[in-house]
LUMFI-890978 format. One line per field, with one value per residue (C-alpha): residue in one letter; residue number from 1; x, y, z. Coordinates in steps of 0.25 Angstrom, whole numbers, plus 5000, padded with zeros to 4 digits. Layout:
// residues N
rest: (A;...)
nr: (NUM;...)
u: (X;...)
v: (Y;...)
w: (Z;...)
END
This chain:
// residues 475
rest: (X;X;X;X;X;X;X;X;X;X;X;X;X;X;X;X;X;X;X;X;X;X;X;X;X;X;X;X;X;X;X;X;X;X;X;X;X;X;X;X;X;X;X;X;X;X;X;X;X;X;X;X;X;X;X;X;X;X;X;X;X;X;X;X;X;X;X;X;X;X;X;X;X;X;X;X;X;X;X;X;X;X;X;X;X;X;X;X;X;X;X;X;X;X;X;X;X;X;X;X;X;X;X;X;X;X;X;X;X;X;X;X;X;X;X;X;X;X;X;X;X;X;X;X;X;X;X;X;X;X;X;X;X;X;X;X;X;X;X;X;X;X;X;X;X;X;X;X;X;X;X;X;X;X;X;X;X;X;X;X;X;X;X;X;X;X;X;X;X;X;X;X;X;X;X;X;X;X;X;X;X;X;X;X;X;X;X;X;X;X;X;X;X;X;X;X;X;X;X;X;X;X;X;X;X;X;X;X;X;X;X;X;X;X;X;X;X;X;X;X;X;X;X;X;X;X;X;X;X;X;X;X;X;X;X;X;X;X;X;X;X;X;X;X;X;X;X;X;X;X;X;X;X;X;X;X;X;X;X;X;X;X;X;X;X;X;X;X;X;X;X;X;X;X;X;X;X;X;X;X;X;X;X;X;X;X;X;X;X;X;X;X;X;X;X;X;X;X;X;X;X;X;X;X;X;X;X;X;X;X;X;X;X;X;X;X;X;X;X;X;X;X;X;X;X;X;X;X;X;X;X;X;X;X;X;X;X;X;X;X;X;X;X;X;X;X;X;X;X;X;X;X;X;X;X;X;X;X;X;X;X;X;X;X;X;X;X;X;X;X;X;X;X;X;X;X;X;X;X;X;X;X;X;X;X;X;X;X;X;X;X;X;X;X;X;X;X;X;X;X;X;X;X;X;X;X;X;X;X;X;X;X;X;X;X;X;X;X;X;X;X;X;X;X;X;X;X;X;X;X;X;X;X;X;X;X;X;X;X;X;X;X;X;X;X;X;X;X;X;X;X;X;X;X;X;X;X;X;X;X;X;X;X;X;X;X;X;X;X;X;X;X;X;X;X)
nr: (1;2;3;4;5;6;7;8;9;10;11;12;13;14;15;16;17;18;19;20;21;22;23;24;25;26;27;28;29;30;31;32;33;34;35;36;37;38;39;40;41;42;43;44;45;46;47;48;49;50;51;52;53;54;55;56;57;58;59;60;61;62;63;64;65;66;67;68;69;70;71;72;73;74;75;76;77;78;79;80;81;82;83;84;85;86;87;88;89;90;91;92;93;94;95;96;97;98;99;100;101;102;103;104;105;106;107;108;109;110;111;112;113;114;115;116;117;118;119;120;121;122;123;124;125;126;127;128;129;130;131;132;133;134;135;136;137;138;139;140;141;142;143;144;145;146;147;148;149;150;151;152;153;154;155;156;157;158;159;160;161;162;163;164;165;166;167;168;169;170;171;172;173;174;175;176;177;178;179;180;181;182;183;184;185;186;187;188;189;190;191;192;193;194;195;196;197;198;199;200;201;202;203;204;205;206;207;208;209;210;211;212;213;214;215;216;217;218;219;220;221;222;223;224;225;226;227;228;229;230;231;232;233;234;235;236;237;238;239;240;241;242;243;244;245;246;247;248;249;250;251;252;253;254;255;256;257;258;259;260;261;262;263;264;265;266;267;268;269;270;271;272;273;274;275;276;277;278;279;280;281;282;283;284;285;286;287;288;289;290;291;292;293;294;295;296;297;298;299;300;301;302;303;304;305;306;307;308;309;310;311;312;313;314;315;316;317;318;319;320;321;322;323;324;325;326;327;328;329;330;331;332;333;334;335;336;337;338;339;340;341;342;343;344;345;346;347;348;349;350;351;352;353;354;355;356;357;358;359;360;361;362;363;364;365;366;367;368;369;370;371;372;373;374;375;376;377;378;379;380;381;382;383;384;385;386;387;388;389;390;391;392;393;394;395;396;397;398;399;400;401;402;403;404;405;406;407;408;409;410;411;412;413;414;415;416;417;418;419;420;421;422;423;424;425;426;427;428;429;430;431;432;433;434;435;436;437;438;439;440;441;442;443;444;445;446;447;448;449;450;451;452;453;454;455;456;457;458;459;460;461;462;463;464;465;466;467;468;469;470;471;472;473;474;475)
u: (5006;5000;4989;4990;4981;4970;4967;4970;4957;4955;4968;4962;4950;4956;4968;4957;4948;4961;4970;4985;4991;5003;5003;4999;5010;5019;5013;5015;5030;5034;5027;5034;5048;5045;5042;5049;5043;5052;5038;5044;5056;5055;5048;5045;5043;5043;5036;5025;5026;5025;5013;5006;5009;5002;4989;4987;4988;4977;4968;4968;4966;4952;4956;4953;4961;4958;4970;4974;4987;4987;5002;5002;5017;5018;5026;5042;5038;5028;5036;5032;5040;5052;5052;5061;5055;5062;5054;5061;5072;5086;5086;5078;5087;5086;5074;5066;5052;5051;5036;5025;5017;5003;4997;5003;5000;4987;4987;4995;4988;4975;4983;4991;5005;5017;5024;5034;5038;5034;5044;5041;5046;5056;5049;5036;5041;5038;5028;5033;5041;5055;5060;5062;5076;5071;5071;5058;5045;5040;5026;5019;5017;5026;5039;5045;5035;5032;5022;5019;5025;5027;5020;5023;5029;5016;5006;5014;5016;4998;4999;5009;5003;5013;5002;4987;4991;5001;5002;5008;5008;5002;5008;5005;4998;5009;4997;4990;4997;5006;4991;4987;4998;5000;4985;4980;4971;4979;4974;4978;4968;4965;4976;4976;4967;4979;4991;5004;5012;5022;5022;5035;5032;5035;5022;5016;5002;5001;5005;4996;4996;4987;4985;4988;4980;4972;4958;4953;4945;4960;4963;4952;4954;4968;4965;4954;4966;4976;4965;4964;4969;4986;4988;5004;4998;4991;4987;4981;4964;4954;4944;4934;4937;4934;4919;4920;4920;4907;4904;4901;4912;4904;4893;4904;4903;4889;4885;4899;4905;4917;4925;4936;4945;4941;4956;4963;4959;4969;4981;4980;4986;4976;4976;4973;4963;4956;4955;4950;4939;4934;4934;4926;4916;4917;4911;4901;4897;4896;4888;4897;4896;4909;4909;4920;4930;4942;4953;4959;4971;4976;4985;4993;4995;5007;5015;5008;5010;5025;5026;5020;5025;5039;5037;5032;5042;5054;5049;5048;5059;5068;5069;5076;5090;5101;5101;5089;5087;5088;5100;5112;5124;5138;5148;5141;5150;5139;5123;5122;5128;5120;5107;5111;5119;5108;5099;5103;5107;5095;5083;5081;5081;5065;5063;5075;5069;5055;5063;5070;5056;5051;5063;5059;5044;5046;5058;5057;5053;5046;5037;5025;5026;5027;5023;5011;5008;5005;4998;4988;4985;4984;4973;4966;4969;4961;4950;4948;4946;4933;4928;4929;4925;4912;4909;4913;4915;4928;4938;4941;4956;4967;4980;4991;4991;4997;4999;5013;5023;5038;5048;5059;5050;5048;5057;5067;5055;5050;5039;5032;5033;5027;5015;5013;5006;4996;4983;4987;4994;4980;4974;4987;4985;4972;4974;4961;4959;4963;4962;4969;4959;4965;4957;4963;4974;4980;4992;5001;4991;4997;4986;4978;4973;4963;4961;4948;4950;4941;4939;4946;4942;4933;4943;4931;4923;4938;4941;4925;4927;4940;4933;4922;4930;4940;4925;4920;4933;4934;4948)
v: (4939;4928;4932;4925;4914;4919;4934;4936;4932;4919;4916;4920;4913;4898;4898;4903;4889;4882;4882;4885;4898;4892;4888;4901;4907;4899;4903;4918;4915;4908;4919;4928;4921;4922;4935;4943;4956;4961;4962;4958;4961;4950;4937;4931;4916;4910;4921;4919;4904;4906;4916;4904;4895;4903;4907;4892;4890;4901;4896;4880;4887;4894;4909;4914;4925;4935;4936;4918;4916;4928;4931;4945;4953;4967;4980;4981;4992;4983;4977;4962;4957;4950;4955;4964;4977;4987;4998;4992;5002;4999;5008;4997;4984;4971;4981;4969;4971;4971;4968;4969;4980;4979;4978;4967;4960;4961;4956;4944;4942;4941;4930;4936;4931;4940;4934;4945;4961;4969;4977;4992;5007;5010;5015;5014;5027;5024;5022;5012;5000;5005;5013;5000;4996;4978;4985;4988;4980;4975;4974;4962;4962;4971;4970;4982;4990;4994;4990;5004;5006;5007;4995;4988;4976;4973;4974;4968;4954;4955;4958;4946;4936;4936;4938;4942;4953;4963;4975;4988;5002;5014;5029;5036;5024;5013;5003;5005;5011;4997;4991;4996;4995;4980;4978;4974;4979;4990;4996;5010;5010;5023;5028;5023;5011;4999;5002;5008;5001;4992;5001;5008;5022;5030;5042;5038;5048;5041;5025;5017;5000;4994;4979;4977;4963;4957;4960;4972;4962;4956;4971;4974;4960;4965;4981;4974;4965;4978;4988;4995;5003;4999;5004;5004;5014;5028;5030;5017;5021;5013;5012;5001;4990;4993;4988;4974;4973;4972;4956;4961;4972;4979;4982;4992;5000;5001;5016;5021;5034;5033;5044;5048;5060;5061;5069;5055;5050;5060;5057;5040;5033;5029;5013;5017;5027;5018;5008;5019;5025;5011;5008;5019;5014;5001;5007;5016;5003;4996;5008;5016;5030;5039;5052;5063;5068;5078;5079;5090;5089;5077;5084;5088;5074;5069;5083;5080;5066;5067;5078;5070;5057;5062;5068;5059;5047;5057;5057;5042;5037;5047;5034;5026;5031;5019;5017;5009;5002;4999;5003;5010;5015;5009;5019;5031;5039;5048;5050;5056;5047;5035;5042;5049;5035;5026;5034;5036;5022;5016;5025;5023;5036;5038;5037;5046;5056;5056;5058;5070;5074;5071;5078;5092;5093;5093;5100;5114;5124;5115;5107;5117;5120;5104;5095;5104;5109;5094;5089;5101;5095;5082;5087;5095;5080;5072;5082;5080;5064;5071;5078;5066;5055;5064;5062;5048;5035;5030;5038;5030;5033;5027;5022;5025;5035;5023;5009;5002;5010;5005;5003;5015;5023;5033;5030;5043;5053;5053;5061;5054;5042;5050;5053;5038;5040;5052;5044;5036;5047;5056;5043;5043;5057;5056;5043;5036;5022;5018;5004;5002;4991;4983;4990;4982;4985;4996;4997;4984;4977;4983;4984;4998;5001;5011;5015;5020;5030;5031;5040;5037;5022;5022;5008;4999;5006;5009;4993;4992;5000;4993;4980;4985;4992;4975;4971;4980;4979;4964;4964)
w: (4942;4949;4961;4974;4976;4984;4989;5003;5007;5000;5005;5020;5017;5013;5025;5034;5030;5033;5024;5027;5026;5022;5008;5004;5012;5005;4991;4993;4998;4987;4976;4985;4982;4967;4966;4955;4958;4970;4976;4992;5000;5011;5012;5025;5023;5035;5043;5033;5035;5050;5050;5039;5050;5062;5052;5050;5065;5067;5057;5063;5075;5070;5069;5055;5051;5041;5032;5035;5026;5017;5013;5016;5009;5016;5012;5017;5025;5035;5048;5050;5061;5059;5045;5037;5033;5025;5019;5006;5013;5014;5027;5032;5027;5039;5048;5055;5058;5073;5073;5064;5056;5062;5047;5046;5061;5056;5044;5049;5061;5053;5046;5034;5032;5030;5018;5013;5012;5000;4993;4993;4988;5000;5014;5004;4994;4982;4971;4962;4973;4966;4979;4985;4992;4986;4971;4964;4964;4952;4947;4947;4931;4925;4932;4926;4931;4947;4956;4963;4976;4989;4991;4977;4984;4991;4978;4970;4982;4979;4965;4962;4969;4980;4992;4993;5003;5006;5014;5008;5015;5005;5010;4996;4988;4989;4992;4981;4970;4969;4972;4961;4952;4953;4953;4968;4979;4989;5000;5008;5021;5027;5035;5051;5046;5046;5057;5052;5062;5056;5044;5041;5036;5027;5028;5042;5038;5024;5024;5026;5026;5017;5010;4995;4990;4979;4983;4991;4997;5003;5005;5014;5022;5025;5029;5038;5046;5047;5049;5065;5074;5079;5093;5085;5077;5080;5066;5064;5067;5076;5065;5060;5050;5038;5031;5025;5009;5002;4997;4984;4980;4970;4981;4986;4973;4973;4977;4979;4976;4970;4966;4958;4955;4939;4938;4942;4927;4919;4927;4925;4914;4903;4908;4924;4918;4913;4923;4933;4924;4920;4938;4938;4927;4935;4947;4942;4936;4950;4955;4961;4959;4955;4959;4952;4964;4966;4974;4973;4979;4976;4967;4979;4984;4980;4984;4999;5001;4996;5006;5017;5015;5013;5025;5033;5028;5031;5046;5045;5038;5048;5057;5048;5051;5052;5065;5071;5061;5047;5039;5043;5034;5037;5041;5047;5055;5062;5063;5052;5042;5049;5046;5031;5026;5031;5026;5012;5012;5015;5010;4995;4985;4987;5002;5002;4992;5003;5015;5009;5005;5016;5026;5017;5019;5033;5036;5042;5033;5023;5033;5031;5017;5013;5023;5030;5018;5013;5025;5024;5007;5013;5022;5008;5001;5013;5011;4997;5001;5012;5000;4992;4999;5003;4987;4986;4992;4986;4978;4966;4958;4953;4960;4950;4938;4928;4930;4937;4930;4926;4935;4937;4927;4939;4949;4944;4945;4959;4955;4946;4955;4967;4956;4956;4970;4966;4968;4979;4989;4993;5001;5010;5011;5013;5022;5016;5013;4994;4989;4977;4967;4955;4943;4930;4922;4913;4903;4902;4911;4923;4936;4937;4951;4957;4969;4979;4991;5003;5015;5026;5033;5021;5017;5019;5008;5000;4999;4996;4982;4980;4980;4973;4960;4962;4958;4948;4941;4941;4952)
END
C-alpha cells in the first residue's frame, strides 16, 4: 500500500503557489485504473480533467482556493451531476445524476476534483462492503479480508493511495468503522452540521456525510468547506464554523477530560485491547485527565437503531418502484407485478431483509410496541451522553471489537454482522459529532482504530482530541 503523495493540504498548498492541478489529477486516475481492490465503481476522467482545468484558470486568476486540485473519490450513493449513482443497487442501474449533492458543490467549488465513485454495501446496509451489487471490496493489505462497510470503497481509495480525500456517508458507523479498519482518519460531524441534500438515504434521522483522509488536519479542512446551513435542506443547522485546530496538536490534550466506558475493555479482542489501554496511557501522559464513565443503556442500542433505521429506510426506499426511474422487470402484466418483480430484482438480499424489518415495526399493531417504543430509549441513550459529557470533555472508545475480519466469515449470520456496529450506532443515535483516529496496529499487522465522541457541535474540540491522540501516538 503506497500513500498518495501529499496530504490533501500539501497538495492545496503547492497548486495554490502555482502549481498545476493537473499532473496530480492525472496521478490519482491512473492509480485509480490499477486498482486491484474493487475499491470504485465509476471513474470520471475527463470531468476531473475539465474541473483541473477551470481550478488552474482560478488560480492565474488570483483566487486561492481552499482545497486547489485535491482528487476527492465520493460514495456511490452521492449525486454529481452528470454522473451515474447507483446506491451499488441494481434497482438503480444507468440512474443519472440530475445535479449535484451540495457536500460535494462545496467541496469542489472550494477546488477539490471529483475523480471517481466508491464502491459501497448496497443503499449503504452493511458492515463489511460484501452487500454490494460491484461484488465485495477488498482490503487494502490483506485482500481476503474486508475493509468494513458501508463506506469501505471510500477508506479504502485513502488507505491505498488512491486519493487524499473521499466523502463517505456514516448512518450507524459506516464512516468510521471502515476508517478505522483500514487505518485512516473518518469523520461523522454532528447531525444537521453538513447538508444532506444530494444524499440518497437510507435513515433520514441517523445518516450523516462526513470525510474520510489521511490527516485529521485534512479532515477538518474538509468539514469546514461542507459545513452550514442548505436552504435545500431543513435539517441542515445555521450554526458557526467549527474552532481552527490548535498549531501544536498536543496542547489540545493538555487539561482534557477524557472519559471512557471501563466495561468497553472485556468485549475487544486482545490486540484492540491493547492498543486502547496503551492510547489511554498515552494521554494521561500528555496531561489529559481520564475520567471512568457509564452508559447505561447502550446495551440497548443495537435492538433500537435496527428498529429505527429499518424503519426509516422502509419509508425511503418505498420510492424506488420500477417506474420513475431505475429498474423495471420485463414482462409485468399489472401494478403489482411491476412493483413485486422490480423489486425483488433489483434490491439485494440485505436491503431486502431491512425493508421487511423495517415494513414490521411500523405496521399497524406493532408501530408502538417497536418503533415508539425505540424512539423513547433513543431519548434515555441521548441522555446518557448530557450525563456524560457533564463529566468529561471527550468520550474516548474503540471503533470495532476485533480488527478487519475475513471475507464471507459473517455474511450467513446477520446478527453477528449487525454486532460489528455496537460502538459506533449510539453517536447516530445520539446525532453527536466521532472521529475515527489510526492508533497502530494489532494481530497480522492489520490497522486498529479508536474513536472520541463529543457533545453536539462540540466537532471542533472532537477533531482537536483526534489530532492530539494522531500526535501522542506518533500517526
Amino acid at each position: 500500500m503506497t500513500a498518495f503523495p501529499a496530504t490533501a493540504s500539501a497538495i492545496a498548498a503547492t497548486v495554490n503557489a502555482g502549481g498545476s492541478a493537473l499532473p496530480l489529477v492525472e496521478e490519482s486516475l491512473r492509480r485509480c485504473a490499477a486498482d486491484t481492490t474493487n475499491a470504485l465503481v465509476r471513474h470520471h476522467p475527463q470531468r476531473a480533467r475539465e474541473r483541473a482545468a477551470v481550478v488552474d484558470a482560478r488560480i492565474r486568476a488570483g483566487e486561492r482556493l481552499p482545497l486547489a486540485g485535491v482528487p476527492l473519490v465520493v460514495k456511490d450513493n452521492l449525486l454529481v451531476e452528470g454522473c451515474g449513482a447507483e446506491a451499488c443497487s441494481r434497482i438503480l442501474e444507468g440512474f443519472v445524476a440530475p445535479y449535484t449533492a451540495s457536500a460535494v458543490a462545496r467541496l469542489e467549488a472550494a477546488g477539490a476534483i471529483v475523480v471517481a465513485h466508491a464502491n459501497m454495501d448496497e443503499f449503504a446496509m452493511g458492515s463489511s462492503n460484501e452487500s454490494s451489487c460491484r461484488g465485495p471490496v477488498r482490503h487494502p493489505l490483506d485482500p481476503t479480508r474486508i475493509p468494513g462497510g458501508s463506506s469501505g470503497g471510500s477508506a479504502v481509495a485513502v488507505a491505498a493511495g488512491l486519493a487524499p480525500l473521499a466523502l463517505g456517508s456514516d448512518t450507524g458507523g459506516s464512516i468510521r468503522q471502515p476508517a478505522g479498519l483500514c487505518g485512516v482518519v473518518g469523520f461523522k460531524p454532528t447531525y444537521g452540521r453538513i447538508s444532506r441534500y444530494g444524499l440518497i438515504a437510507y435513515g433520514s434521522s441517523l445518516d450523516q456525510i462526513g470525510p474520510l483522509a489521511t490527516t485529521v488536519v485534512d479532515a477538518d479542512l474538509a468539514l469546514r468547506v461542507m459545513a452550514g446551513r442548505d436552504p435545500a435542506d431543513s435539517t441542515s443547522a445555521e450554526r458557526p464554523l467549527p474552532a481552527p485546530l490548535p498549531a501544536d496538536p498536543r496542547a489540545a490534550l493538555r487539561g482534557l477530560r477524557v472519559g471512557y466506558v471501563a466495561a468497553h475493555e472485556a468485549g475487544l479482542a486482545a490486540d484492540v485491547r491493547a492498543r486502547l489501554i496503551a492510547a489511554k496511557a498515552a494521554l494521561a501522559s500528555a496531561g489529559a485527565t481520564l475520567v471512568p464513565v457509564e452508559l447505561p443503556n447502550e446495551r440497548h442500542a443495537i435492538a433500537v437503531y435496527y428498529i429505527l433505521a429499518t424503519g426509516e429506510a422502509a419509508s425511503n426506499l418505498s420510492r424506488f418502484d420500477g417506474i420513475r426511474y431505475g429498474r423495471r422487470a420485463e414482462g409485468a402484466k399489472d401494478l403489482g407485478q411491476v412493483y413485486a418483480r422490480s423489486r425483488a430484482e433489483g434490491f439485494g438480499s440485505e436491503v431486502q431483509r431491512r425493508i421487511m424489518l423495517g415494513t414490521y415495526v411500523l405496521s399497524t399493531g406493532f408501530y408502538d410496541a417497536y418503533y415508539r417504543k425505540a424512539q423513547q430509549v433513543r431519548t434515555l441513550i441521548i441522555r446518557d451522553f448530557a450525563a456524560v459529557f457533564a463529566a468529561c470533555d471527550v468520550l474516548l472508545g474503540p471503533i470495532s471489537p476485533t480488527t478487519a475480519f475475513r471475507a464471507g466469515e459473517k455474511t450467513s449470520d446477520p446478527l453477528q454482522m449487525y454486532l460489528a456496529d455496537i460502538f459506533t450506532i449510539s453517536a447516530n443515535l445520539a446525532g453527536i459529532p466521532a472521529v475515527a483516529v489510526p492508533a497502530g496496529s494489532g494481530d497480522h499487522g492489520l490497522p486498529v482504530g479508536l474513536q472520541f465522541h463529543g457533545p453536539a457541535w462540540s466537532d471542533d474540540r472532537v477533531l482537536a482530541a483526534g489530532a492530539g491522540l494522531a500526535a501522542v501516538l506518533g500517526g
